[in-house]
C-alpha positions in Angstrom: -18.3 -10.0 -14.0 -17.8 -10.4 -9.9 -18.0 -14.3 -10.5 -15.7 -14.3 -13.3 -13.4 -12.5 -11.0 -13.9 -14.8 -8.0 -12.9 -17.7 -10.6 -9.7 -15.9 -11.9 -8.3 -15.0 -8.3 -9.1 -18.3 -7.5 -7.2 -19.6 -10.1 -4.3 -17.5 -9.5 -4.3 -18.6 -5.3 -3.1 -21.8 -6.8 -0.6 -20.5 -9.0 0.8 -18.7 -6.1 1.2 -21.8 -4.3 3.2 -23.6 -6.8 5.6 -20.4 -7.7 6.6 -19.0 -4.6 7.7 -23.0 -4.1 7.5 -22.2 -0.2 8.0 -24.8 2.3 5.6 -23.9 5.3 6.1 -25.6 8.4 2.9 -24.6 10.0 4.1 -22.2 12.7 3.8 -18.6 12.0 7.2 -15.8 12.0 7.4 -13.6 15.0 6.6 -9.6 13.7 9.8 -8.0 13.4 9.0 -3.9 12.9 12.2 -2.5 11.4 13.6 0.4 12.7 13.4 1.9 8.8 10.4 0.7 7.0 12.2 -0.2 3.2 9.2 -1.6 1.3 8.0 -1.7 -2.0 4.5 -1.2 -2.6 2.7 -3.5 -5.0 -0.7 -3.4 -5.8 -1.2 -6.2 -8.8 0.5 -8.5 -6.5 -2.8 -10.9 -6.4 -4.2 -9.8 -9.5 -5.2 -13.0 -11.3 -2.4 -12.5 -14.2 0.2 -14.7 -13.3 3.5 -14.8 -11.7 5.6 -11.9 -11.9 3.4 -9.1 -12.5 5.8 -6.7 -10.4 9.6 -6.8 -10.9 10.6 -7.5 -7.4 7.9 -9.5 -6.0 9.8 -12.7 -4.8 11.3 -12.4 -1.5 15.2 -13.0 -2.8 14.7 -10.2 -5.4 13.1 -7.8 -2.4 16.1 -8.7 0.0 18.4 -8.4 -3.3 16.9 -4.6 -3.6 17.9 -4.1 -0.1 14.6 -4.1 1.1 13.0 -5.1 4.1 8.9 -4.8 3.8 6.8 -6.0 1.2 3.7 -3.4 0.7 0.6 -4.8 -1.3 -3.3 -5.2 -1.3 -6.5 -7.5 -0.8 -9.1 -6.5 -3.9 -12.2 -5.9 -2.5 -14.4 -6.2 -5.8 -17.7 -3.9 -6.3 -20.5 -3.7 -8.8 -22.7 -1.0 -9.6 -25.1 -1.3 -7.0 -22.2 -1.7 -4.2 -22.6 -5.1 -3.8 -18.9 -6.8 -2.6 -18.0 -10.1 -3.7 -17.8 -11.8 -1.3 -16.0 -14.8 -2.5 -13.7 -13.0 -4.5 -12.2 -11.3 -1.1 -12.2 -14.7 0.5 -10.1 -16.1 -2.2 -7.8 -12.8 -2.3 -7.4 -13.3 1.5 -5.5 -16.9 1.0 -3.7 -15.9 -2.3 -2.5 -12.8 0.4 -1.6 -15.5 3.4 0.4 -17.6 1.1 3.0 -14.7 -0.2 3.2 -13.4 3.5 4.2 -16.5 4.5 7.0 -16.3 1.9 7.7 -12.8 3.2 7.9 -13.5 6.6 9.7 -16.6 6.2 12.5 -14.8 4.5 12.7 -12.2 6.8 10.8 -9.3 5.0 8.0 -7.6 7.1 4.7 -6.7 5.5 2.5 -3.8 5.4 -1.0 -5.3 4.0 -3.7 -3.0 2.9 -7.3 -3.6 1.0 -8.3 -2.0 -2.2 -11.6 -1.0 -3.4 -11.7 -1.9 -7.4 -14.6 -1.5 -9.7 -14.0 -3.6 -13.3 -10.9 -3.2 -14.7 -8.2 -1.1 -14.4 -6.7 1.0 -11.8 -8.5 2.3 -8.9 -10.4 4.9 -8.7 -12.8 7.3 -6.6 -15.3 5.5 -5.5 -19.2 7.0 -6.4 -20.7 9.1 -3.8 -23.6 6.9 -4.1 -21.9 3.3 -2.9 -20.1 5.4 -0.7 -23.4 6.1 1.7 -24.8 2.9 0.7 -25.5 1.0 4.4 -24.9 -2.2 2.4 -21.5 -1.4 1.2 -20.5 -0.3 4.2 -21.4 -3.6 6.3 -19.9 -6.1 3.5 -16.6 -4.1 2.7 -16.2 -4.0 6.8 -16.7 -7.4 6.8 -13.9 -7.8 4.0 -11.8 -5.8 6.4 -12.4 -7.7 9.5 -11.6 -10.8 7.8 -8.4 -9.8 5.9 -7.3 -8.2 9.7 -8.1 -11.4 11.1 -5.6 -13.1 8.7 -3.2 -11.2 9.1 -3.1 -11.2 12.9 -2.9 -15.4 12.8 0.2 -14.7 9.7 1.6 -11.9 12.4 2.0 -9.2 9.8 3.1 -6.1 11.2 1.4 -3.2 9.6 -2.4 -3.0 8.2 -4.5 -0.7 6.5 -7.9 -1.1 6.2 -8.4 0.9 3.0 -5.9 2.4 0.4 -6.0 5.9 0.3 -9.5 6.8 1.8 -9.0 10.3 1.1 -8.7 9.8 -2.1 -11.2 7.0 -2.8 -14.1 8.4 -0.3 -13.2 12.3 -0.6 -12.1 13.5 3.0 -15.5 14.3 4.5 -16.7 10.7 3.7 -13.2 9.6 4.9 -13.5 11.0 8.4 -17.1 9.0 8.9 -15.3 6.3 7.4 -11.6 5.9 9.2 -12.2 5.7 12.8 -14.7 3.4 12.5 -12.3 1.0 9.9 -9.7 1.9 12.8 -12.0 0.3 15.1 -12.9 -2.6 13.3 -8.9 -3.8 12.6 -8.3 -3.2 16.2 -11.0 -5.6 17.3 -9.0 -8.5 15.8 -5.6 -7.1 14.9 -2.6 -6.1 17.7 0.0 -5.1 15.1 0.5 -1.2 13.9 -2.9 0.3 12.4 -1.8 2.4 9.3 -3.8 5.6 7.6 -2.4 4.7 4.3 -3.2 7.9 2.7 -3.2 10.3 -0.7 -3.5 13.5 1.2 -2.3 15.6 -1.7 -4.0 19.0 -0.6 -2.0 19.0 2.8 0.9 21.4 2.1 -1.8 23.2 -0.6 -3.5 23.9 3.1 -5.8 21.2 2.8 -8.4 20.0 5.3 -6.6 17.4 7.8 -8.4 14.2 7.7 -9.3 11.9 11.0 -6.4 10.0 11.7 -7.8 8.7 15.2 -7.6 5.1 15.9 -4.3 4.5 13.8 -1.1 4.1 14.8 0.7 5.6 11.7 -0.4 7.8 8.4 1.3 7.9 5.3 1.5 10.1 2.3 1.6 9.0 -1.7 4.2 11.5 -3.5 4.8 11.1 -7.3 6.3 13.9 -9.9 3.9 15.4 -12.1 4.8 18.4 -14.6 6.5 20.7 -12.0 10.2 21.3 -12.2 12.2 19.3 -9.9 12.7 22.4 -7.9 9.1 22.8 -7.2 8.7 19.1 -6.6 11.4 19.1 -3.7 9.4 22.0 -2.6 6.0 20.7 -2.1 7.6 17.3 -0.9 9.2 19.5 2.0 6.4 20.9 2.8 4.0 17.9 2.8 6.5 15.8 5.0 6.8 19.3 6.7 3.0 19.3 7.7 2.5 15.7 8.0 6.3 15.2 10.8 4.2 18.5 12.8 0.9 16.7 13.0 2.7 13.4 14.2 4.0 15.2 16.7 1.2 16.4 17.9 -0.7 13.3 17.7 1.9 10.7 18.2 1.7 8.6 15.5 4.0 7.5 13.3 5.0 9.4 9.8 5.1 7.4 6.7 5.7 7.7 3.0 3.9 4.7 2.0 3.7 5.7 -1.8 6.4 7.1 -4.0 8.1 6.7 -7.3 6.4 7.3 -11.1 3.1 7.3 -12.1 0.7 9.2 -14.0 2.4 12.5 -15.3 5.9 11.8 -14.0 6.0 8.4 -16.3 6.7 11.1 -19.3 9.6 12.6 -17.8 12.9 11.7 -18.7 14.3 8.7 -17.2 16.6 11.4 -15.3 14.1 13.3 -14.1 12.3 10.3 -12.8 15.6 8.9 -11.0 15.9 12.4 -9.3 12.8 12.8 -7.9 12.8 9.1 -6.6 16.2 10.9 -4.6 14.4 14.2 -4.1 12.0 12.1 -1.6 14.7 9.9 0.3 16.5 13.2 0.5 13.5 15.4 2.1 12.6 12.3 4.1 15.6 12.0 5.8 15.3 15.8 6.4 11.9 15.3 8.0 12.8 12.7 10.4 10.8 9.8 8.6 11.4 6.5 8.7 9.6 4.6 6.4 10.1 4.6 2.4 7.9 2.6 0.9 8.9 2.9 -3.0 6.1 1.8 -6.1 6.8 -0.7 -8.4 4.2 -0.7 -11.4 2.6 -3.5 -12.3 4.3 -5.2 -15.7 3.2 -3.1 -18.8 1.8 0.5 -16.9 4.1 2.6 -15.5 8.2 2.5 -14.3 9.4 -0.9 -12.6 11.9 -0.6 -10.7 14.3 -3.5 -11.6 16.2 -2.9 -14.4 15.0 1.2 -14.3 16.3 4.4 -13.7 15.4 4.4 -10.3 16.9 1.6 -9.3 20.0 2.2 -8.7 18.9 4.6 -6.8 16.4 2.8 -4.7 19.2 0.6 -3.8 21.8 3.0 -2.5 19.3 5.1 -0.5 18.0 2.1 0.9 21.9 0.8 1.5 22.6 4.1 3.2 19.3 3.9 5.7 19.7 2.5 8.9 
């Protein structure tokens, strides 16, 4: 299956090429960190499926959105044993240089990240057992110091080594893991480190993960069945906890993950547009600066273009700074 996959992302690193039609005149964009991070995050961008996977992928239609950063991931393909394909990283890594060169060249700043994936499907946790297996660890740190190194010689200005380790590694595994990811990006990387995080238990009191070693930390928020009441609640208080333990710390708070999945893609297409507000709203409130919104990949969840959160997306991002 892993060599099957290292054929397909090949195949679509070529694709890639010839539709983003982008003229590359060998000399790499200087970063440019906005002062308010307006991404989209899409994480099918360099899935081997073809162009235009994700409604806004192409650096016009970002721009058009009002956007200004392009969030999406590296696959970092597993098997059963925890064995990393190798060649289907090193692929993912050039499809990934080619688009943020299109990004960059147009002016839209990129936060790259790598993604753990096991078969088909969307992400999920990752088995304790790979987890503590010395031989995953080595290969997907290699994946990361490789897809670092990229991205320092493309200048992309924010990285995170893993999506949502929290999440994917549980929290205790997650500490072990982070500072020593942290470590390996800074070794070849001199742009922002990000802790692109879950951490869904933080305003439930949850245990507060390891964030040492990066330079910002961001939270996933998405409506489930709550009322709209209770989800501007528990978005307060998440941004609430995460704004205090940025001060303390000094890095950076982040909302690299929001919009409609999982439970919140059966809510109306009202209560979807006003929860996508609820978290502009709240974030404002908080004092954060970055609003990275999710666009579902063609045929899952809510797109934005041509949804009910678009407009919305558009005049909140028209009204940031």
């Amino acid at each position: 299956m892993l060599r099957l996959a290292s054929v397909a992302i090949l195949v679509f690193s070529l694709l890639a090429l010839g539709c983003l039609n982008l003229e590359y005149d060998g000399h790499t964009v200087p970063r440019a960190y906005p002062d308010v991070v307006k991404g989209v995050w899409m994480p099918a961008l360099l899935v081997p499926w073809g162009p235009a996977i994700h409604s806004v992928e192409q650096p016009d239609a970002l721009r058009d959105l009002g956007a200004n950063t392009a969030s999406f991931a590296i696959s970092v393909p597993y098997d059963e044993s925890g064995a990393v394909d190798g060649n289907a990283v090193d692929f993912s890594i050039e499809a990934a240089r080619q688009w943020i060169r299109a990004y960059r060249s147009n002016n839209v700043s990129v936060l790259l990240s790598l993604e753990p994936v096991s078969g088909f499907g969307e992400p999920g946790v990752i088995p304790s057992g790979i987890v503590s297996n010395p031989e995953f660890t080595v290969q997907y740190d290699e994946a990361v110091q490789k897809s670092a190194r990229m991205a320092e010689e493309e200048n992309v200005e924010f990285f995170s080594p893993m999506n949502e380790p929290d999440y994917k590694l549980g929290v205790d595994a997650a500490d072990q893991w982070n500072p020593r990811m942290a470590r390996v990006v800074q070794n070849v990387f001199s742009g922002k480190r990000v802790y692109k995080g879950s951490l869904y238990d933080v305003e439930r009191g949850g245990r507060r993960p390891d964030f040492s070693g990066y330079d910002a930390v961001g939270v996933s928020l998405s409506l489930y069945d709550e009322s709209l009441e209770d989800y501007r609640k528990r978005t307060a208080r998440t941004l609430g906890v995460l704004t205090k333990w940025a001060g303390q710390d000094g890095f950076e708070p982040m909302v690299t993950e929001f919009g409609i999945w999982g439970a919140g893609a059966n809510r109306t297409a009202e209560q979807q547009a006003a929860s996508v507000a609820i978290v502009f709203d709240e974030g404002r409130k908080a004092g954060v600066k970055a609003f990275v919104v999710f666009d579902s990949p063609a045929g899952h969840y809510v797109q934005i273009k041509d949804s009910a959160i678009e407009p919305v997306v558009r005049e909140n991002f028209r009204q940031l700074p």
